[in-house]
N, C-alpha and C positions, 0 to 999 in steps of 0.2 A: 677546375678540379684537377688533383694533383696526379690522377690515373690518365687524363686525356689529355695532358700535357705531354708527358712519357710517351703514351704511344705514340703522339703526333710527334715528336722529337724524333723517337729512336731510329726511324727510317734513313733521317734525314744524315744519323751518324753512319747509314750502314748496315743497321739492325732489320732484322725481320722480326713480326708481331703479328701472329695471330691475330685474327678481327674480334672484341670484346665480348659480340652474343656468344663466339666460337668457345669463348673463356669462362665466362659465363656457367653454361650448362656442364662446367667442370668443377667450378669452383665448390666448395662445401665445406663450411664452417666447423665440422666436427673433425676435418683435419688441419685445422688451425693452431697451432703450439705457440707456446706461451716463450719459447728460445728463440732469439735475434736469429734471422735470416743468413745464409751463407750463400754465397757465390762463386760458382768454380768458372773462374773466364774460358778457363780452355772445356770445359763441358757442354758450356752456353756457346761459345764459339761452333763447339762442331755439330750441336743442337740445332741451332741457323743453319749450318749449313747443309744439314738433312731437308728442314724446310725446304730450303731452295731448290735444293735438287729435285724434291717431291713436286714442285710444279714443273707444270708443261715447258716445252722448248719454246713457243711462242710469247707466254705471258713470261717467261725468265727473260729472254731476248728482250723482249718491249720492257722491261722492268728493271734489267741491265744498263741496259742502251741509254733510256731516257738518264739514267744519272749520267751517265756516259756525255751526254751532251750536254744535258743542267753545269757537267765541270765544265765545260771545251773541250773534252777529249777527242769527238766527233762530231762532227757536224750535222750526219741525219742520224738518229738512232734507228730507222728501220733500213738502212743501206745494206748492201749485201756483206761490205768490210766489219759494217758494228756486229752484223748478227754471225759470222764468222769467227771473232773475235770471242763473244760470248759461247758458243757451241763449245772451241776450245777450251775452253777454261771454266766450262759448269761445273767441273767436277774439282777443281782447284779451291772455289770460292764459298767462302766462310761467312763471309759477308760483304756485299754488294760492292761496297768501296774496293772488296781484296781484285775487283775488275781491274782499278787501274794499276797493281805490281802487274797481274800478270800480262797488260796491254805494252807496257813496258820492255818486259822480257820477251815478247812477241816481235816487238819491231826494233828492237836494241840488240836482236842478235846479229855478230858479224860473220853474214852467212859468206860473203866474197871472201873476207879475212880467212873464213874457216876453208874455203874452194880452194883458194890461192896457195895455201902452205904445205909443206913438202909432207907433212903426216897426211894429207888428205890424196898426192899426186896420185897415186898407185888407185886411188880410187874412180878420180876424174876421167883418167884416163883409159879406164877398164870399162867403157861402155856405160859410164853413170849415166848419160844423159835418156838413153834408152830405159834404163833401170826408172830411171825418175818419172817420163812417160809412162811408159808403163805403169807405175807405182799411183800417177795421178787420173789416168784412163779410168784404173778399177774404182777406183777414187770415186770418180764423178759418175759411174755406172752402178753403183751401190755395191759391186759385187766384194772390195774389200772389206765395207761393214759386217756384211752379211758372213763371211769367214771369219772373221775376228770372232761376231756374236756366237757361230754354229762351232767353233775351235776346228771348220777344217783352211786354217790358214798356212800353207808349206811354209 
């Protein structure tokens, strides 16, 4: 059948799909029109990527990951790198695939290149490395999520 073909396909591009019973209980023939179908990709694109966002950290991460290693990207999808990697960029992706630009742009940046040149001196050398601690301390103790989320972040 030409509908469980699709759905079984569209994942495999990248796409999120609703489960059928989910569809199903929506569908309803009296708003059926007799006009050819339209498709706005950038609608449907950011459509997905509501979906995605709407589920949990867990099943995004495990459902991320697993394509993540299906390509070679990574090698365990439940490692602390892959699920790192996903957390950053939930909110970036469109669709599942858009994981590996931004897995890209995560480890393609030249962070020594950017350390090393004279626009960053004045910074490296003004206590960054404290700044940085620090920065990843609050980090790892939840207390910078929790000020971002509460907006009392100085």
């Amino acid at each position: 059948m030409f509908g469980q073909d699709v759905h079984q396909d569209m994942p495999m591009m990248g796409w999120f799909l609703p489960q059928v019973k989910e569809l199903e209980g929506k569908f309803s023939l009296e708003r059926v029109t007799k006009s050819a179908a339209v498709f706005d990709k950038v609608k449907l694109s950011w459509l997905n990527g509501q979906h995605l966002r709407a589920y949990g950290e867990e099943e995004l991460a495990s459902m991320v990951g697993s394509w993540m290693q299906d390509r070679g990207l990574v090698k365990d999808h439940t490692s602390a790198f892959s699920r790192a990697v996903v957390k950053l960029s939930a909110n970036s992706l469109e669709l599942v695939n858009d994981i590996e630009r931004e897995l890209d742009s995560l480890v393609s940046y030249p962070l020594e290149e950017t350390l090393a040149s004279d626009k960053c001196a004045a910074i490296v050398e003004d206590n960054f490395k404290e700044v940085v601690d620090s920065v990843v301390a609050k980090y790892d103790s939840g207390e910078l999520e929790a000020a971002v989320s509460d907006g009392t972040m100085k």
